[in-house]
C-alpha positions as CSV (number, residue, x, y, z in Angstrom):
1,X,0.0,0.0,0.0
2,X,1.5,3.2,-1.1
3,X,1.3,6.2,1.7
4,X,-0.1,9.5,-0.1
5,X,-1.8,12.8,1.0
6,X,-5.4,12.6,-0.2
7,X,-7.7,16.0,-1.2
8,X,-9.7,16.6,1.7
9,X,-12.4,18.8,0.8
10,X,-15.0,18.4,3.6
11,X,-13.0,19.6,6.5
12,X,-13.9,23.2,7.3
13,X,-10.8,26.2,7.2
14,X,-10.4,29.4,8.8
15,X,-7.9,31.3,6.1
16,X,-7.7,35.1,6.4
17,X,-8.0,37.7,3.5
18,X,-8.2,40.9,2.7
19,X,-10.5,42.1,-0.6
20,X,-7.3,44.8,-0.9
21,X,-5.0,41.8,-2.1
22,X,-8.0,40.3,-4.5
23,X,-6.5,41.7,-7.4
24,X,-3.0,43.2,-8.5
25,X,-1.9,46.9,-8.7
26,X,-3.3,48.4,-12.4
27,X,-6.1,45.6,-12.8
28,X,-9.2,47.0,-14.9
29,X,-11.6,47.2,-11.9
30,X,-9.5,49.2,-10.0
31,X,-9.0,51.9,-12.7
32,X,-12.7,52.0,-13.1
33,X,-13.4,52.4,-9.7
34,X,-11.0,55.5,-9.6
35,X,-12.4,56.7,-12.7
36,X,-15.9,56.8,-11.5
37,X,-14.4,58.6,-7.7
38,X,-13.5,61.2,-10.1
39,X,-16.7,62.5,-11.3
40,X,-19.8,64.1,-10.2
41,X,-21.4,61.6,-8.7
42,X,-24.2,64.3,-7.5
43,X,-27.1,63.8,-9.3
44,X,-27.2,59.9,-7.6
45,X,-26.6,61.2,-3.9
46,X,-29.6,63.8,-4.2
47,X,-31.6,61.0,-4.1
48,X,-31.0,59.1,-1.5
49,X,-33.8,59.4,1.2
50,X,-31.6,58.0,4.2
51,X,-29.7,60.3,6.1
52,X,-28.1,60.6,9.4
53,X,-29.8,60.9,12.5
54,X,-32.9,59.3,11.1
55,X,-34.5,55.8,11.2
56,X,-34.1,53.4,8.3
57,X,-31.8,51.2,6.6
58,X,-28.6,52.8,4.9
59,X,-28.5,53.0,1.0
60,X,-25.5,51.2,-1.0
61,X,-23.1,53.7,-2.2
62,X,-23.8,54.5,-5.9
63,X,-20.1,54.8,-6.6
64,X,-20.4,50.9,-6.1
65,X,-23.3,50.3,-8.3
66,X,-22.1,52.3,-11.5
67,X,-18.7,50.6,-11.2
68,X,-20.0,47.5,-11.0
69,X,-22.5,48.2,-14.1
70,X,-19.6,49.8,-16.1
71,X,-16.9,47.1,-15.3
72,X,-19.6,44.3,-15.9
73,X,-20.2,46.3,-19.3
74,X,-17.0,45.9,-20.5
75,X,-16.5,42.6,-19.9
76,X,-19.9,41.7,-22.1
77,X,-22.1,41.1,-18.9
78,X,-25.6,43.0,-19.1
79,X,-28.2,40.9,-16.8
80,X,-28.4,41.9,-13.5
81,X,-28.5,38.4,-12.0
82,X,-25.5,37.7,-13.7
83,X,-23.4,40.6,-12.6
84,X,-25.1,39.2,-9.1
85,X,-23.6,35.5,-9.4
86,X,-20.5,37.1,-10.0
87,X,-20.5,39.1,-6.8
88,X,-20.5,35.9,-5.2
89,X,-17.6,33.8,-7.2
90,X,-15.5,36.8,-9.2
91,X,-12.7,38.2,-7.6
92,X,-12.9,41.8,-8.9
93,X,-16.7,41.9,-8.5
94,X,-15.9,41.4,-5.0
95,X,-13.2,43.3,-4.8
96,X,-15.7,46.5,-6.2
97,X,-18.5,45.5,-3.4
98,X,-15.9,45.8,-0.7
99,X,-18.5,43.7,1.6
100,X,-21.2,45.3,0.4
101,X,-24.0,42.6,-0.1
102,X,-25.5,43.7,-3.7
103,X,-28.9,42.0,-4.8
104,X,-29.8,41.4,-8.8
105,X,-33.1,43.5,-7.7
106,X,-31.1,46.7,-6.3
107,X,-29.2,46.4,-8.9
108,X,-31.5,46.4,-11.7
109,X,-33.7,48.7,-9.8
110,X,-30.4,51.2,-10.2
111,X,-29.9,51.4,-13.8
112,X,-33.7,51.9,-14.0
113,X,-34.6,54.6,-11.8
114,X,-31.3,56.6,-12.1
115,X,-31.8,56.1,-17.0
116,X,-31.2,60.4,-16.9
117,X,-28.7,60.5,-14.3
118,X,-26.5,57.3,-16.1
119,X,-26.7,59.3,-19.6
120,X,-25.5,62.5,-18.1
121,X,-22.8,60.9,-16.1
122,X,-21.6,58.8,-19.7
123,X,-21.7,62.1,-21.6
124,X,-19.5,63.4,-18.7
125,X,-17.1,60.9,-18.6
126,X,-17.2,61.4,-22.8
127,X,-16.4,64.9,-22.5
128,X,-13.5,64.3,-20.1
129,X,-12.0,61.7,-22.9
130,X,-12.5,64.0,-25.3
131,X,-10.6,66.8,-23.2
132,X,-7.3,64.5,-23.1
133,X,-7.6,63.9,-26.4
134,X,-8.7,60.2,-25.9
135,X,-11.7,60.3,-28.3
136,X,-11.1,62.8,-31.1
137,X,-14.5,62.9,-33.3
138,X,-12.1,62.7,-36.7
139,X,-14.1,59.8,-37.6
140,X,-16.9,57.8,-36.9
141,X,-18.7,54.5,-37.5
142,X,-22.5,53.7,-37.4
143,X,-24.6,50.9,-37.8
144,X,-27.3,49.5,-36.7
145,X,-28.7,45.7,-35.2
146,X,-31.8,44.3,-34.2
147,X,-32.5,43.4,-30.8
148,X,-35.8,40.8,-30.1
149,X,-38.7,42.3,-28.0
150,X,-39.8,40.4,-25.4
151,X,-43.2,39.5,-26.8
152,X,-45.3,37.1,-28.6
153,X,-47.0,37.9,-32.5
154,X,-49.7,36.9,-30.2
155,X,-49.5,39.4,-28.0
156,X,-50.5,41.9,-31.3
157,X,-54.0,43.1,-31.6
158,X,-56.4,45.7,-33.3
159,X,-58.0,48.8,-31.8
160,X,-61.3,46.9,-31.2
161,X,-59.5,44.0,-29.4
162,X,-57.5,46.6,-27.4
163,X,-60.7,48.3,-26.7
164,X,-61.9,44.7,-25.2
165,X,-58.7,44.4,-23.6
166,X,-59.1,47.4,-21.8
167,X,-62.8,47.2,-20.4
168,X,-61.8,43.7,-19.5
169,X,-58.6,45.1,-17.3
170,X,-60.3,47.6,-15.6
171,X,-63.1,45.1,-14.6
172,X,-60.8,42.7,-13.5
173,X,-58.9,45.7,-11.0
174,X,-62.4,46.3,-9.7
175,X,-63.4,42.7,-8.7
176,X,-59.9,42.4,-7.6
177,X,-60.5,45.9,-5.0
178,X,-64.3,44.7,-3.7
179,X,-62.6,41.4,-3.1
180,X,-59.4,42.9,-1.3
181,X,-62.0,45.2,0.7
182,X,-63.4,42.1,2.1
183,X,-63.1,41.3,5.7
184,X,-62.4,37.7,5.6
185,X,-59.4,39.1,2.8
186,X,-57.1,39.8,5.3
187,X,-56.5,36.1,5.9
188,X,-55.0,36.0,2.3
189,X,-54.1,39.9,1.4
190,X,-50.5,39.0,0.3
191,X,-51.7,36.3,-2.4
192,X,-55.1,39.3,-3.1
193,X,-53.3,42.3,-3.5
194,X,-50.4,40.2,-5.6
195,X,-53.0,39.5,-7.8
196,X,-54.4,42.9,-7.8
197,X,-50.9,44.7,-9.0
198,X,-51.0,42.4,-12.0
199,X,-54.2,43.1,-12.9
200,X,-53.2,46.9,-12.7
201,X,-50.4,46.4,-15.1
202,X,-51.8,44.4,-17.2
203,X,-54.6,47.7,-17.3
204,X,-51.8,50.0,-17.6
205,X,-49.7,47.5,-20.7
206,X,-53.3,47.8,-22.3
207,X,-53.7,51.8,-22.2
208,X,-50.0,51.9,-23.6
209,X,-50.8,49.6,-26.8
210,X,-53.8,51.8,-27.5
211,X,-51.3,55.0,-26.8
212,X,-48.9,53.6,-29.6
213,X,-52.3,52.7,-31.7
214,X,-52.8,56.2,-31.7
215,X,-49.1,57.3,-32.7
216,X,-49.1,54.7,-35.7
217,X,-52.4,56.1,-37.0
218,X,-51.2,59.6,-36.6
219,X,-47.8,59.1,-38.2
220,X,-50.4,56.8,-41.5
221,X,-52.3,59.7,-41.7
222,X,-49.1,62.1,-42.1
223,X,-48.0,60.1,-45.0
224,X,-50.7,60.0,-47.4
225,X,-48.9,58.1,-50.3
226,X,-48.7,55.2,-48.1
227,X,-51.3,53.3,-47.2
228,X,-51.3,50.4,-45.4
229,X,-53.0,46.8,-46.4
230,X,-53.8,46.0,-42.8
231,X,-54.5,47.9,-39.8
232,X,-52.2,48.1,-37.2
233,X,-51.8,46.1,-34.3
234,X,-49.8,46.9,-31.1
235,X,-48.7,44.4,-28.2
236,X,-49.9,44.2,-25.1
237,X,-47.2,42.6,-23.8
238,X,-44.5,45.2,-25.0
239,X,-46.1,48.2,-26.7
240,X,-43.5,50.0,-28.1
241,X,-42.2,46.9,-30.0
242,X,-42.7,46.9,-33.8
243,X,-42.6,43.7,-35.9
244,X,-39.3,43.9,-38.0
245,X,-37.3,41.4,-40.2
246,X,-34.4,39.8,-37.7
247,X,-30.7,38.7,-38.6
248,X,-32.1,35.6,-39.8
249,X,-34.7,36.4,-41.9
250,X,-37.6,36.2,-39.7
251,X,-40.3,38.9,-39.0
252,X,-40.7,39.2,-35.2
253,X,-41.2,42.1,-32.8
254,X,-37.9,44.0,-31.8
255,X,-36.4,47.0,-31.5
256,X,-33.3,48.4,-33.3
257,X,-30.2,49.8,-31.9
258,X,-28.4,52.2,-33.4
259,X,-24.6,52.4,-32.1
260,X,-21.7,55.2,-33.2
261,X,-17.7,54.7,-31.9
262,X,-15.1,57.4,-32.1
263,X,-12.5,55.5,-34.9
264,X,-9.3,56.6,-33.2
265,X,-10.5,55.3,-29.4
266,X,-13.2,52.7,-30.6
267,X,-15.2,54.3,-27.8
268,X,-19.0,54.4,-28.0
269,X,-20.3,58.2,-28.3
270,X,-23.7,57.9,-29.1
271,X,-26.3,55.1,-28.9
272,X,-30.1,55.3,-29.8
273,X,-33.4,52.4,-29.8
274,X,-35.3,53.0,-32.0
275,X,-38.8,50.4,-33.5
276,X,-38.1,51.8,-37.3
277,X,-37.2,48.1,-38.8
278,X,-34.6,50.5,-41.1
279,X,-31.8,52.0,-40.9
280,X,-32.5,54.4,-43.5
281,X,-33.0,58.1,-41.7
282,X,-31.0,57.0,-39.2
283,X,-27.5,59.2,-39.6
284,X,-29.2,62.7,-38.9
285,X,-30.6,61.7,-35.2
286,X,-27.3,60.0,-34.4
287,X,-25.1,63.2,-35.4
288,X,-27.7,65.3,-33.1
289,X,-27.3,63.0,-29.9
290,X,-23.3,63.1,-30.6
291,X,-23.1,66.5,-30.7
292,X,-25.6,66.8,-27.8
293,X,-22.7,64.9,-25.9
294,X,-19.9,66.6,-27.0
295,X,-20.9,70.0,-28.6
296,X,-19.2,68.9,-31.9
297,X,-19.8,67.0,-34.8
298,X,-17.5,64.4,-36.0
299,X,-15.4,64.9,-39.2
300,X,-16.1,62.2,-41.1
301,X,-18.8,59.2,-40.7
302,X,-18.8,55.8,-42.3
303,X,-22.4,54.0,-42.4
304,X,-23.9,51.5,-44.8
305,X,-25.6,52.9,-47.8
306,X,-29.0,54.3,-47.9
């Protein structure tokens, strides 16, 4: 019998660590987290409803959150419950939480609620690059890709089935109230009033659809050469989703994204989402939302013709 040390995996360890030594000197997270100390941050602390000397739980610093958003960006990682997983087994996620305990909800619930505040801090960091002569405008690229809506063809209907939709909603939100109101609710008002927020956004999806009904018919009756061979339909489901030909060939509801880099830095600096299925018209917004950003326009663009 030969004598060997054998992998012992269920015995339980005490090793100490410090997140300081989780990743080298120069490593990418830690240049983003100093990039992002560097800005004005104040737009993010102005709303924060926790303050000293007051009762309640302390907010997460949003220094943490946009570095974590920007270094998951980079490294191709945009679902919040991914970026959370890797909180818990990346060293440089980690390393950016500094013991923070960071949830995929507060994290999505982040890049939500603070859309203007993000912009204005990535035009910001922008103009800085283009101070040091990082992204030069001498040339830029644009084009354009299609990104799948999360909805059904199903989910499409006319203005009279919307109509139905609708009156059906708002009686389900009543029945849905009388029931909560009921005394022997309260035994089940967590599973009632559950049921009762669907209901109202389901009523509020529907009132949207017939919002972007509108818009459609508005935008037909603008253009009087074209006319269409069906009405329109909206979804109920997502109802600023068009129906548009995909990469591979298929017509199903998305959304197009619009994207323009700096040539020189291969930095984005300007990004739009669009539900026009072409790309065609789409140069002239771009150029306004880059020089928006940078209060310049860039010296030459490259796009795809038409």
């Amino acid at each position: 019998m030969v004598r060997v040390v054998k992998a012992e995996r269920e015995q339980a360890r005490l090793e100490p660590s410090r997140l300081e030594d989780l990743l080298e000197e120069g490593h990418r997270a830690r240049l983003f987290w100093d990039a992002v100390g560097g800005l004005d941050l104040s737009d993010f602390y102005e709303r924060i409803e926790s303050v000293e000397g007051e009762a309640g739980r302390p907010a997460i610093d949003p220094r943490i959150l946009i570095t974590l958003w920007l270094y998951a960006t980079s490294e191709g990682v945009g679902s919040a419950r991914e970026v959370a997983r890797l909180i818990r087994t990346h060293a440089a996620y980690r390393w950016i939480c500094g013991g923070v305990e960071v949830g995929h909800h507060r994290l999505s619930d982040f890049r939500v609620e603070n859309e203007a505040a993000l912009d204005r801090l990535l035009t910001q960091l922008l103009g800085v690059l283009a101070h040091q002569g990082v992204v030069t405008l001498r040339a830029v690229a644009q084009d354009g890709t299609k990104l799948r809506a999360n909805a059904g063809a199903s989910s499409f209907r006319r203005k009279p089935s919307l109509k139905k939709c609708l009156k059906e909603a708002k009686h389900k939100v009543e029945k849905l109230k009388k029931r909560l109101d009921r005394p022997e609710a309260s035994t089940d008002a967590r599973r009632e009033g559950a049921r009762l927020a669907a209901a109202k956004q389901r009523k509020k999806r529907v009132e949207q659809a017939l919002a972007e009904l509108e818009k459609i018919e508005e935008e037909d009756g603008q253009r009087p050469s074209s006319k269409r061979k069906k009405e329109p339909r909206v979804s109920t489901t997502d109802p600023e989703a068009r129906v548009m030909k995909q990469a591979a060939g298929a017509f199903r509801p998305g959304y197009s994204i619009q994207a323009s880099f700096d040539m020189d830095s291969r930095m984005g600096v300007g990004v739009l989402v669009t539900n026009r299925g072409a790309d065609a018209g789409m140069m002239t917004p771009m150029l306004e939302d880059i020089e928006r950003r940078l209060d310049r326009l860039p010296g030459e663009c490259f796009v795809d013709g038409g």
